[in-house]
N, C-alpha and C positions, 0 to 999 in steps of 0.2 A: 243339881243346882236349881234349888224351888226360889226363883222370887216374885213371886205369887204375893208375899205380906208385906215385902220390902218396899217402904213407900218412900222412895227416890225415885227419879224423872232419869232416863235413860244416862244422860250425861251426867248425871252424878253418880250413879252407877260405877260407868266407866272410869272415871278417874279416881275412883277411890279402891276397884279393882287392881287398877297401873300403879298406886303408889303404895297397897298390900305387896306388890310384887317386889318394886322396889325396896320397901324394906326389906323382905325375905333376901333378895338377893346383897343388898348390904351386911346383913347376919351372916349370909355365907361366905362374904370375902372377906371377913373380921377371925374367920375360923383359923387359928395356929398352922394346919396343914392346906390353907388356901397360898399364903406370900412365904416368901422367902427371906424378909424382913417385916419389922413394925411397918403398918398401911395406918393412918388414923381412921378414926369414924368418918371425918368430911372428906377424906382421898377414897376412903370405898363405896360410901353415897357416892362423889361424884362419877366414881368408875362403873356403878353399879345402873345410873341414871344415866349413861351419856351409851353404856349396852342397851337398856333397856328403852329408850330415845333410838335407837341404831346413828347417833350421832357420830364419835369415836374420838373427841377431845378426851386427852387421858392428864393427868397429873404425877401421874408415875408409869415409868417402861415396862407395859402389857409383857413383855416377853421376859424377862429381869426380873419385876417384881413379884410376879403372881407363880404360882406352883403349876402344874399339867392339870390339879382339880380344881385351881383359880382361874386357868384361861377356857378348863371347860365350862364352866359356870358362866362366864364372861361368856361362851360363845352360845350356849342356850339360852340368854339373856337375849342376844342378839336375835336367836331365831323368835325367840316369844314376843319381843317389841316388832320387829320386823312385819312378820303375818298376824301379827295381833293376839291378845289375851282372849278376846274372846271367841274368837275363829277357834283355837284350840279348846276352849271348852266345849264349843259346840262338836266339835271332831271328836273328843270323849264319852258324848253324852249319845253320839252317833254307834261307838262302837258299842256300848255297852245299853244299846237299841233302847233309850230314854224317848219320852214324846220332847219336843221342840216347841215350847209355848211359845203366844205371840208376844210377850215383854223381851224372850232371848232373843227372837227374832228383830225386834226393835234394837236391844242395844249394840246385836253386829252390824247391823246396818247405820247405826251412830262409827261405829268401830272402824269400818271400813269405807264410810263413808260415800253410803251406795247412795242410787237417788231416790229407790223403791224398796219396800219393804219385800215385794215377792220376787222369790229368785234366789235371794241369800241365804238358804242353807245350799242349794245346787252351785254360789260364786265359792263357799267356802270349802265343799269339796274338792272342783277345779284348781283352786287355789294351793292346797295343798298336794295336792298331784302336779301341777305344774313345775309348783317352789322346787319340792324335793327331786323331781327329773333332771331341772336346771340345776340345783348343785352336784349332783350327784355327775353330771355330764362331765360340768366344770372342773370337778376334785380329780375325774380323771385325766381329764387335758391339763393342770398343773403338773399331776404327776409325773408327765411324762417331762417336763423342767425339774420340775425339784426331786425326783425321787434318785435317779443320777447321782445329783449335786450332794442330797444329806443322809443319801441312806432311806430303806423301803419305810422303817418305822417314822423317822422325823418326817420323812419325803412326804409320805401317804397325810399326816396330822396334820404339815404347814398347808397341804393340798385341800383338805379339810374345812380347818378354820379359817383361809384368805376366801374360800368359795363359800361359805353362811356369811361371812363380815361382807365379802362384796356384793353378794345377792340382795343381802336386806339392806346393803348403803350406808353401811355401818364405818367399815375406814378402819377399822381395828388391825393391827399387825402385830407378826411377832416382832419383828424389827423394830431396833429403834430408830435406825432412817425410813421407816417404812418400805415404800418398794422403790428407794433411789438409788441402788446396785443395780435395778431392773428398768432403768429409764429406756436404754435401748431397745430391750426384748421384744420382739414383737409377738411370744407367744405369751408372756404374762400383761404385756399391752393389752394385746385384743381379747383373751380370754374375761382380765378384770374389768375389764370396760364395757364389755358385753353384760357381762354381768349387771353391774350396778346402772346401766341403760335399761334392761329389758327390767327391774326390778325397780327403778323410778318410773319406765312407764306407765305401770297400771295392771293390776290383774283383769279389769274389766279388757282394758285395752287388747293382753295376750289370749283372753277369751274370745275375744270377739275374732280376733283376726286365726285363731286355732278353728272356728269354729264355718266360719264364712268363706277364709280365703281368695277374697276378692276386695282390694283400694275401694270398687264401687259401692258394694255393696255394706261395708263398715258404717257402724252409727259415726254421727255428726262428732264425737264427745273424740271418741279413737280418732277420726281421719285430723282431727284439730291437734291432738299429741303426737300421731308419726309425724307430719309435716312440721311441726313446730318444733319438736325436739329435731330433725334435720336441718331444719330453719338453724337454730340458734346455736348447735352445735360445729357447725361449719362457721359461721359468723365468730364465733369463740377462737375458734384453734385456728382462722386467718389473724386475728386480732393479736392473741398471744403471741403467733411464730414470729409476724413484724414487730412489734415491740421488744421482746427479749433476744432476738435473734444476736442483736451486739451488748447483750450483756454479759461479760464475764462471770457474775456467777450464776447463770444459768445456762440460756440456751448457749450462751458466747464460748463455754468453757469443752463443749462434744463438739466434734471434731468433726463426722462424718455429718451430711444433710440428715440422711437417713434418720439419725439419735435425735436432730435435730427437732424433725417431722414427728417421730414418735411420741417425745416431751411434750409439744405442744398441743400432740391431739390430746394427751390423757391430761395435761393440766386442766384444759378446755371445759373439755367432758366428766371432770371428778367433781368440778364445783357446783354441778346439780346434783347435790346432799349424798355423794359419793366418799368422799373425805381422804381417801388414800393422793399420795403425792408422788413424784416420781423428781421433784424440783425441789430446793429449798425455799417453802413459801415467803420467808423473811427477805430473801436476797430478789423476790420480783421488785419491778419498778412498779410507782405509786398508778401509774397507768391502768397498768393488768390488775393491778390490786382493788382499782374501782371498777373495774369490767366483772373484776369478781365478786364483789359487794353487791352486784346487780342480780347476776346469775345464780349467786346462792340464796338472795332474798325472792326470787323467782320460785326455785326448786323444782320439782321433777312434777309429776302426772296425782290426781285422786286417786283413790285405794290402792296407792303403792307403799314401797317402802320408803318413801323418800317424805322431805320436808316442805318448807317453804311455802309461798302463799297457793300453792301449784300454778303451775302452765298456762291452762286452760282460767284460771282466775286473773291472770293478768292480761291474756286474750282477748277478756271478756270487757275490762276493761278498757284495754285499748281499744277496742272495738265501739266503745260507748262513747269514748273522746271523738274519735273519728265520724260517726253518727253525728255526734251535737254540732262537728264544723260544718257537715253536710248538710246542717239543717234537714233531717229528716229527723222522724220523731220513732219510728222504730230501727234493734238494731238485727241486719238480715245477713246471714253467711252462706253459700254453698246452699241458696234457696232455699231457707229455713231462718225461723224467726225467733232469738232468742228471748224465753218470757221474763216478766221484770222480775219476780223473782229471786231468777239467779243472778240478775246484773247488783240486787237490792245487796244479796247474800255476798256476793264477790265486792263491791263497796265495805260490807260490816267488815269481812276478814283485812281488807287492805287497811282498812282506817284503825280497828281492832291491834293490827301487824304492828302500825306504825307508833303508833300512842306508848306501846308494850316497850317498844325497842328501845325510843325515846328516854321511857324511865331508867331502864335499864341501861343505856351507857350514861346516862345522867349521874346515876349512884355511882359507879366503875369511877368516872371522873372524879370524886368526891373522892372515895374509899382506894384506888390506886396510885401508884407515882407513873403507870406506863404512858407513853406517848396516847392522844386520840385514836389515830389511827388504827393502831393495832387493839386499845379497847375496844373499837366501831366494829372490826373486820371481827374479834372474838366473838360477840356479839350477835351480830348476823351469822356466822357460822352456827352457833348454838339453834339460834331460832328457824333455821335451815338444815338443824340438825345435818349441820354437813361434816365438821371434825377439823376438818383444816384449822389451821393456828401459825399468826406469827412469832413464835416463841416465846407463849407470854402465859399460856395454860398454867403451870408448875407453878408459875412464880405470883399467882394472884394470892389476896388476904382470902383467910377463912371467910367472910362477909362474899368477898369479891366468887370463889369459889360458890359459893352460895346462888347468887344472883346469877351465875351462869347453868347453876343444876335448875331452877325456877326457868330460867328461856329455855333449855331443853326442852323442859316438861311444857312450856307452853309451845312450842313449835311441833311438838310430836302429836301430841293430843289434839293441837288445830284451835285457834280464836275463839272458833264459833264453840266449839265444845265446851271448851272454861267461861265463857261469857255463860251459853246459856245452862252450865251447870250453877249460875249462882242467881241469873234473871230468873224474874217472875213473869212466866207466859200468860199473856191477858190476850182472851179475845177481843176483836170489834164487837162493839154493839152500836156505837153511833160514828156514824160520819159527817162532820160540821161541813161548812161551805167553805169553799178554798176561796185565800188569797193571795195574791203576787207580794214576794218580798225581793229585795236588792241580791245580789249577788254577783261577782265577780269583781 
């Protein structure tokens, strides 16, 4: 991989890398011996972008429609979006003892979204040493449910592909309920949950705490995502278990507390760009459904597999609201001062987020006959690459399908990457004299 002549700017690189793939992966689920029926062009793009995204909104039943060399396609789809396009080239170019120029070294670090260029060929080995340990761990803790239940060959495959879909946050299933035969389970509970936790946290984050083994000693970046995801994850599955508790068709309808408890931890905890359900999202009340609109537009940690504005961005901002009422002028956490920077960078993305979303249910409304809501909730799922859907996936227009594979691709790729794959980076050279203008 020479780009040595290629004269693009690391983020144009990358995305024209991500959407090379996704073609390819659209050609291969157009293949005769990929479906089991006619798939159109715009149902295999969208199936092929919502893998490749590790989103997992489908428009047709991933288990039904697709062959065993359609759903593996779909699931090395998942691994390549998941830990990145270009982590894996660099992993090729390692084994086949290639030098490492500093442009590749730039655009994994676009890629993965490091803060530093040094260090990232040593995140990307980690990285996949970690991944592959954790599924491989998880494939066999399913098995030990499903293999029973379908038999060593289905048992071992379903253990398989629910451990790549849950690790990278993908939400893909063979099922067409997904896992709501497994609502009560408590070992397909805490196995898939674990999963798509520890793979929204952050590779830097599992690095760090692999490496350290001590709360004190962790960077500022990690100690802000274990407590936050604790934070917000308890605060969720209290929220959901009181509100759906006397709803007949969810929590109201199991019987035991226990199914009860279970439902609402993993409801809770999938809407951080997790995507699998254990509920029928359609049948939540309008409540949980805006507690969930928050926490998928939220998303999971930086250089994971997960979505959303991350964590640590809306942190940052709340932290700045809280700052300006305190009338202090810097903003300081856990004895440490965050630089403007990243508060500047975590504004681009939120305002960037919202502007994106804005248009995007704007057209939806135009171009659909579905209620707001559920185009709002499809919407933020996409750009959250979370997958969750109120039953409305399938049934959107070509256009409408369209505008949903575009918020994919802009919530997976990240704001800042699409923005500055198309700006023109201008240095300072002068700085004029400031003046006070109105606000607020």
């Amino acid at each position: 991989m020479n780009l040595k002549y290629i004269r693009l700017n690391p983020y144009q690189l990358l995305v024209l890398v991500f959407l090379f793939f996704i073609i390819l992966g659209t050609l291969l689920l157009k293949l005769p011996f990929s479906t089991t029926h006619s798939v159109s062009w715009v149902d295999a793009l969208f199936t092929t972008t919502s893998a490749m995204t590790v989103t997992g909104l489908a428009v047709v039943d991933t288990g039904t429609a697709y062959t065993i060399f359609g759903q593996i396609v779909i699931v090395l789809l998942i691994q390549v979006g998941g830990l990145g396009i270009m982590s894996f080239a660099v992993l090729i170019l390692i084994m086949l003892g290639k030098k490492i120029g500093f442009k590749e070294r730039l655009i994994v670090q676009q890629a993965l979204n490091a803060t530093s260029i040094g260090g990232v060929i040593k995140l990307v080995k980690n990285l996949f040493i970690y991944s592959f340990t954790i599924e491989i761990f998880a494939m066999l803790l399913l098995s030990i449910k499903w293999v029973p239940e379908y038999g060593w060959a289905k048992g071992m495959y379903y253990s398989f592909f629910h451990s790549i879909s849950a690790f990278n946050n993908a939400g893909f299933s063979i099922w067409s309920d997904n896992l709501m035969k497994y609502v009560g389970d408590p070992l397909v509970n805490l196995v898939i949950s674990f999963l798509f936790i520890l793979g929204g946290i952050g590779f830097t984050v599992l690095i760090d705490i692999w490496h350290k083994r001590n709360f004190k000693n962790l960077s500022l970046h990690s100690k802000l995502m274990i407590i936050g995801t604790l934070v917000i994850n308890l605060f969720a599955m209290i929220i959901v278990f009181f509100l759906e508790y006397g709803n007949p068709n969810t929590l109201g309808s199991l019987t035991s507390l226990g199914d009860k408890l279970w439902s609402a931890y993993f409801q809770a905890v999938t809407t951080r760009t997790a995507g699998f359900n254990t509920l029928d999202i359609g049948s939540l009340h309008e409540g949980t459904i805006t507690l969930m609109l928050l926490l998928m537009f939220v998303g999971a940690g930086s250089a994971s597999t997960g979505g959303g504005i991350k964590l640590t961005t809306f942190i940052v901002i709340a932290l700045s609201v809280l700052t300006f009422l305190r009338g202090k002028s810097h903003i300081t956490i856990a004895n440490r001062s965050i630089k403007d920077n990243i508060i500047y960078r975590s504004l681009a993305v939120l305002t960037i987020s919202i502007v994106f979303i804005f248009i995007s249910v704007f057209i939806l409304n135009i171009t659909e006959s579905e209620p707001f809501l559920k185009l709002f909730f499809e919407v933020i799922s996409a750009f959250g690459t979370v997958g969750l859907s109120m039953g409305i996936t399938a049934d959107l227009s070509i256009l409408g399908k369209l505008i949903i594979v575009l918020t994919m691709l802009f919530g997976k790729l990240g704001p800042l990457t699409l923005a500055l794959s198309i700006a023109k980076q201008e240095k300072e050279k002068i700085k004029y004299p400031s003046e006070d203008i109105l606000t607020g």
